[in-house]
Backbone bond lengths (Angstrom), bond angles and torsions (degrees), N, CA, C in turn:
res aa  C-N    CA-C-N  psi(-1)  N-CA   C-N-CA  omega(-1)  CA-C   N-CA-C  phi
1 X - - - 1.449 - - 1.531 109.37 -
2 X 1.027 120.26 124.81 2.055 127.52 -178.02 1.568 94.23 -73.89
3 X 1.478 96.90 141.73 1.553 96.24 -175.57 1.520 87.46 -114.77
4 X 1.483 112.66 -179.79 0.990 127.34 176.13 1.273 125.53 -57.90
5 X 1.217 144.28 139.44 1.874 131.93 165.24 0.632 97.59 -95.66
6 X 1.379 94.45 153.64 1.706 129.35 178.41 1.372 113.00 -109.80
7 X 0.798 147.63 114.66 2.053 134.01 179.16 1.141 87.47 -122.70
8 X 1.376 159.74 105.62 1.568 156.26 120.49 1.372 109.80 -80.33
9 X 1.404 124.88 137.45 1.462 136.24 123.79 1.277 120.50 -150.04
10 X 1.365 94.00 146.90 2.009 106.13 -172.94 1.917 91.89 -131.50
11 X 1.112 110.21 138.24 1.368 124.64 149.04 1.158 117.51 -135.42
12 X 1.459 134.40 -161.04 1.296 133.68 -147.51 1.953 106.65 145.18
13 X 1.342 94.96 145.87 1.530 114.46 159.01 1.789 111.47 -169.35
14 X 1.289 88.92 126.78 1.476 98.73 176.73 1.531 112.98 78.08
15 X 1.792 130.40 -2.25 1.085 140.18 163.83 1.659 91.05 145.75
16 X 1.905 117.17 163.95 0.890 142.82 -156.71 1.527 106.83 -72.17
17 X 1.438 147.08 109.90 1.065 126.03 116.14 1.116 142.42 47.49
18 X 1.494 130.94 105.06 2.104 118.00 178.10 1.675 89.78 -46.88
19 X 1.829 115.51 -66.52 0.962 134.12 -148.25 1.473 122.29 -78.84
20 X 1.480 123.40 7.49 1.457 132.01 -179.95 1.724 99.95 -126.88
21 X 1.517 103.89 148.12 1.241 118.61 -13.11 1.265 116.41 -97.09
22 X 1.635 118.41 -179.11 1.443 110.07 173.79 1.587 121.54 -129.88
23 X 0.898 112.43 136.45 1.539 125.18 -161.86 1.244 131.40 -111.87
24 X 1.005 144.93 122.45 1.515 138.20 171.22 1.565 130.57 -73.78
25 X 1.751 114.89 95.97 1.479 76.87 -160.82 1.401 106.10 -99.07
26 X 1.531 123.97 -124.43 1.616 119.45 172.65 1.021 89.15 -92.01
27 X 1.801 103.24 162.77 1.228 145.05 163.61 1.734 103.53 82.22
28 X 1.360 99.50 46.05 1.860 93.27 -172.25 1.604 121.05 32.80
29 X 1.652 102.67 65.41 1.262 115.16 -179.19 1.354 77.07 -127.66
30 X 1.942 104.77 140.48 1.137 96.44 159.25 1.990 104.18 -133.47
31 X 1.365 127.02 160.98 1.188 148.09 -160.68 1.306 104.03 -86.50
32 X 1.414 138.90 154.31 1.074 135.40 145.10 1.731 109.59 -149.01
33 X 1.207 112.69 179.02 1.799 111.46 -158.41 1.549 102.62 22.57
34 X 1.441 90.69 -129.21 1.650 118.44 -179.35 1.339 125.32 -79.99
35 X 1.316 117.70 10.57 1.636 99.07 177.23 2.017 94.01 153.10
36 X 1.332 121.77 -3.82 1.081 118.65 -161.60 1.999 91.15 -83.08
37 X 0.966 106.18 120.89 1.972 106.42 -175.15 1.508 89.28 -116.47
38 X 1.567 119.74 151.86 1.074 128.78 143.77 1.922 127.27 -159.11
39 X 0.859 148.95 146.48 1.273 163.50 161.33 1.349 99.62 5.02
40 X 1.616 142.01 137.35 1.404 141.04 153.93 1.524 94.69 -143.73
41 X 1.335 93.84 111.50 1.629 117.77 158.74 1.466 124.08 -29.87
42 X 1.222 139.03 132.84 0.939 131.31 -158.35 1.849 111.80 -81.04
43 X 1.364 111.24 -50.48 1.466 102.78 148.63 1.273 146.12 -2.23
44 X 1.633 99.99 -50.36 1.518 125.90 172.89 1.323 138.95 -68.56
45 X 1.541 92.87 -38.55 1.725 115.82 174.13 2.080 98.60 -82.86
46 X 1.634 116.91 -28.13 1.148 95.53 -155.54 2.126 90.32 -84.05
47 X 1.071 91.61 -34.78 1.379 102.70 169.97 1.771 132.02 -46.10
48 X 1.936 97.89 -23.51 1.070 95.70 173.65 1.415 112.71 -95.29
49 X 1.247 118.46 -16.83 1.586 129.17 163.28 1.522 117.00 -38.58
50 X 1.389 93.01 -56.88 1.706 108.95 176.87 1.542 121.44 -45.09
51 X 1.689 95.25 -41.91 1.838 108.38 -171.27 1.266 95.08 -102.69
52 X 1.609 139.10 -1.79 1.142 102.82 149.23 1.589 140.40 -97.71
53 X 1.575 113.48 -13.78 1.604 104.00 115.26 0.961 167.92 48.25
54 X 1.557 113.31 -112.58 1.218 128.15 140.36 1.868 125.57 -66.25
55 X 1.240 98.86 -20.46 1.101 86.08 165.60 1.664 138.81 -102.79
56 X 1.493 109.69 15.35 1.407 131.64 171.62 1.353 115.20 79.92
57 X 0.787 114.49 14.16 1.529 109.06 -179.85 1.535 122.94 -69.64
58 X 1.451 113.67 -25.80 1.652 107.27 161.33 1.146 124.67 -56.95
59 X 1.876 113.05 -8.01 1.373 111.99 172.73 1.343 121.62 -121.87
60 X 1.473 107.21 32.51 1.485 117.06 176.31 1.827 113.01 -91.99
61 X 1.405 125.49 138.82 1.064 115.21 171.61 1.580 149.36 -76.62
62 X 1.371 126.07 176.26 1.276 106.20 -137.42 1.742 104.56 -82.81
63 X 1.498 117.70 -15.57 0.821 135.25 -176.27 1.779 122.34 -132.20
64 X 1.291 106.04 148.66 1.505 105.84 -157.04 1.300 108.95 -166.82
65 X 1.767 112.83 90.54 1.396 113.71 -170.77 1.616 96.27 -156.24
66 X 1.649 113.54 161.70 1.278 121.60 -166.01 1.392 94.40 -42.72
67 X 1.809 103.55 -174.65 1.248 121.78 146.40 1.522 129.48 -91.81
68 X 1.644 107.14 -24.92 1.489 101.65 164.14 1.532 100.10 -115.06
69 X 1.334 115.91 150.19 1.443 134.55 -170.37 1.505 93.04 -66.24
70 X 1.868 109.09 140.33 1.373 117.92 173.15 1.324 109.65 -135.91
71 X 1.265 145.52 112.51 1.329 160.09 -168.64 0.965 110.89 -38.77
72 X 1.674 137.33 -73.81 1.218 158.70 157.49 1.694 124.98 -72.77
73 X 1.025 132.30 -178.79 1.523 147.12 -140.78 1.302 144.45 58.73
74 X 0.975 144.90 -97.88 1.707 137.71 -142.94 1.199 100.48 -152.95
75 X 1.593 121.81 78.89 1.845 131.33 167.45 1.356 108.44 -79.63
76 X 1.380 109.68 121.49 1.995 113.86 156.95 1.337 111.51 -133.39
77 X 1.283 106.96 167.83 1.177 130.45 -178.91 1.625 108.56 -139.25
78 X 1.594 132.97 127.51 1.490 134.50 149.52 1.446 131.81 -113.93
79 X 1.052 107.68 150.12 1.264 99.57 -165.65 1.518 102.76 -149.38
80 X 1.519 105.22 135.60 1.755 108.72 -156.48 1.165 93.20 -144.38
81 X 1.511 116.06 141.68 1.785 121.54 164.01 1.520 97.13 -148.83
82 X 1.403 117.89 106.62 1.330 126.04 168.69 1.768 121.48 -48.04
83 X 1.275 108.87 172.09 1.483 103.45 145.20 1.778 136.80 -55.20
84 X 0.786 105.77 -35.17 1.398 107.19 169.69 1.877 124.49 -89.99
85 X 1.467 107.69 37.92 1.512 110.67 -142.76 1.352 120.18 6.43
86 X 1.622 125.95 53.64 1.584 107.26 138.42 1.583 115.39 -57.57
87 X 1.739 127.77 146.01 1.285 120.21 -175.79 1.652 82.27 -145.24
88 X 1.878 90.65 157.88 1.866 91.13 -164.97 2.281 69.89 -155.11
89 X 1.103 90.53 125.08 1.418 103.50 177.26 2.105 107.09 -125.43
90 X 1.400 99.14 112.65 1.402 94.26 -172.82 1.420 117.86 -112.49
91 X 1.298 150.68 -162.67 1.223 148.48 170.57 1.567 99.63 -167.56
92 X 1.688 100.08 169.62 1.302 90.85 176.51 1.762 94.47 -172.36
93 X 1.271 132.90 172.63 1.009 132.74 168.45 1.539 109.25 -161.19
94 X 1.272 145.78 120.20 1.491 145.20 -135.57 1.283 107.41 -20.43
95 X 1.339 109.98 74.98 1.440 124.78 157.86 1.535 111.38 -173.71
96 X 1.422 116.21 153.91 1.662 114.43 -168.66 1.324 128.28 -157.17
97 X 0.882 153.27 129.96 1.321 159.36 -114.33 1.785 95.29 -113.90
98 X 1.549 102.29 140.43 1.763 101.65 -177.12 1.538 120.63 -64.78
99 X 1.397 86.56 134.13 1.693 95.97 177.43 2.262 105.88 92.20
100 X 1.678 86.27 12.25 1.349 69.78 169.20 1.432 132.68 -64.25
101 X 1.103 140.96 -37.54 1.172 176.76 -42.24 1.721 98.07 -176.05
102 X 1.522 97.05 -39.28 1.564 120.20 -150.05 2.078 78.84 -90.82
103 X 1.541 109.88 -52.44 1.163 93.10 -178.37 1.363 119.85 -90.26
104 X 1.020 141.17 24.51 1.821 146.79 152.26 1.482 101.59 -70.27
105 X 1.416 102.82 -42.95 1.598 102.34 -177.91 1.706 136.45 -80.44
106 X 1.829 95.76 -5.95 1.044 92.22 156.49 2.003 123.39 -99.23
107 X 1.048 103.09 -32.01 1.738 113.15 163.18 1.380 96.13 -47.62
108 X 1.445 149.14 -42.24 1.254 141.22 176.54 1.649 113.48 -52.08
109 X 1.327 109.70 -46.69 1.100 133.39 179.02 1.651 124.47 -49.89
110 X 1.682 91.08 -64.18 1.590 119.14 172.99 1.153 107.20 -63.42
111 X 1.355 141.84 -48.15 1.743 144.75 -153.30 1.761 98.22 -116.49
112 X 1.186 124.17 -14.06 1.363 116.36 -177.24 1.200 130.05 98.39
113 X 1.829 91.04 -16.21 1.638 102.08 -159.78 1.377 140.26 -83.56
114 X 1.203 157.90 -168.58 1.360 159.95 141.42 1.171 112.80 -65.16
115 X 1.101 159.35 157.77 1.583 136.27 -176.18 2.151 76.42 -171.52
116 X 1.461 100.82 118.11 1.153 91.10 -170.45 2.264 105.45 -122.20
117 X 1.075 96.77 107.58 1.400 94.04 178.47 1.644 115.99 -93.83
């Protein structure tokens, strides 16, 4: 049975982003900033499955923050549930798991967006 997807991520420092967060909702609509929705091909979403994947992130951990506490900078959160409910829930606070970089750039891809860390 295909479960629902999930595509979430929001980050932020010092206040929100044009381009966070962005969301997938039904009907291959996907979200970006505050309210801007538009059409993503289905290709696109299955394609981003693929690169995320390869890019390990089902095996990144759940949490991901300095070692000494820092007041300010760069908070995210992602949150993913495939078709087959694999689900990979991450966090982070100025610190980030390898190949992040690799996945901002595909949500750029998928949602259209700027996604600025």
């Amino acid at each position: 049975m295909k479960k629902k997807e999930v595509i979430f991520y929001t980050g932020h420092a010092m206040g929100p982003p044009d381009d966070c967060p962005v969301e997938l909702l039904e009907n291959n609509k996907g979200r970006t900033g505050f309210g801007k929705i538009s059409e993503i091909p289905e290709y696109k979403i299955l394609s981003f499955w693929d690169r995320i994947e390869l890019i390990g992130v089902w095996n990144w951990k759940k949490k991901y923050n300095p070692k000494y506490e820092i007041c300010d900078g760069y908070s995210w959160e992602l949150k993913l549930r495939d078709r087959n409910g694999r689900v990979k829930y991450c966090t982070g606070h100025q610190s980030f798991p390898r190949k992040f970089k690799d996945l901002i750039k595909e949500l750029d891809i998928l949602f259209g967006s700027n996604i600025d860390i």
